[in-house]
N, C-alpha and C positions, 0 to 999 in steps of 0.2 A: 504494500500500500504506500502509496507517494502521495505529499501537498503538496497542491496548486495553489497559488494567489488566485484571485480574480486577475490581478496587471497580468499576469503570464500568459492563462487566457484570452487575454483581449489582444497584447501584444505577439505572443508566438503561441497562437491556435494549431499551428502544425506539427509543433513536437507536444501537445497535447494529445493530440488525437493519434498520434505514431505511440506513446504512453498506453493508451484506450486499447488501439490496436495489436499491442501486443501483450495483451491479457492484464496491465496493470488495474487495481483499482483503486482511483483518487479520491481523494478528498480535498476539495474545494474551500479554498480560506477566505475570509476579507477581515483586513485587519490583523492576521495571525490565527484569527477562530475560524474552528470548521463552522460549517453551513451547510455543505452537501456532499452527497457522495456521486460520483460518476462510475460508473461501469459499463464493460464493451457489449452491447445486442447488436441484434439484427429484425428484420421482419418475420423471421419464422419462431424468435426466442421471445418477443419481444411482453407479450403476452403473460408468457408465462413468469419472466421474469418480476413484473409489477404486479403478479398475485404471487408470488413468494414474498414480496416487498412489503404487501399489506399486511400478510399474516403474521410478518414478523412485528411487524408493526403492535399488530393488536395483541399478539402477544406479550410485547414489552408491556405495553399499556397495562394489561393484566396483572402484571407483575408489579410493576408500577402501586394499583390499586389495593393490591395483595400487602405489598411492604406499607402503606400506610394505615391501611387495617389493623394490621400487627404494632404497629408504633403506635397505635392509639387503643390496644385492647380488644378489637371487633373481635379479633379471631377467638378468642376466651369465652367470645357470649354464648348462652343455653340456645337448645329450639324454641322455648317459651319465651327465653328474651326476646329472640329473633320474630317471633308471632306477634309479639307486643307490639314492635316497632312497627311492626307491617301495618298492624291494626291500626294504630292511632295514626299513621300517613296515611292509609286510605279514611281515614273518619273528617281527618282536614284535608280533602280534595274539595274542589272548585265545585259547585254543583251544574 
């Protein structure tokens, strides 16, 4: 995995893409911070690639919500606790 600037980009697009093309995968800075990742498809991968992207995605995400569960006690709670809560957010819904 290699960093790009955005300036490299903009100024030498072609030993980016010669990077892409030969299986590296960037990461894209502005300022010194990431921002994006880049990687090489094509129109037969291309597909498939941004639903591996997503799921990765939502699985961070998951984990994500998991670890802050756990740092505030959720994961300790009863089924009865958990019914409680259900119950009194469906009681204060919007009619």
């Amino acid at each position: 995995m290699k960093f790009v600037s955005v300036r490299d980009l903009r100024i030498k697009p072609g030993s980016v893409w010669e990077l892409l093309r030969e299986g590296e995968d960037l990461v894209l800075t502005s300022n010194g911070k990431p921002f994006a990742l880049m990687i090489e498809t094509d129109e037969g991968h291309l597909e498939k690639h941004l639903l591996e992207l997503r799921r990765t995605r939502a699985r961070m995400a998951v984990s994500r919500i998991r670890e802050r569960a756990r740092a505030r006690g959720l994961d300790r709670l009863s089924p009865r606790e958990i019914d409680s809560i259900i119950e009194t957010a469906r009681e204060n819904l919007p009619d």
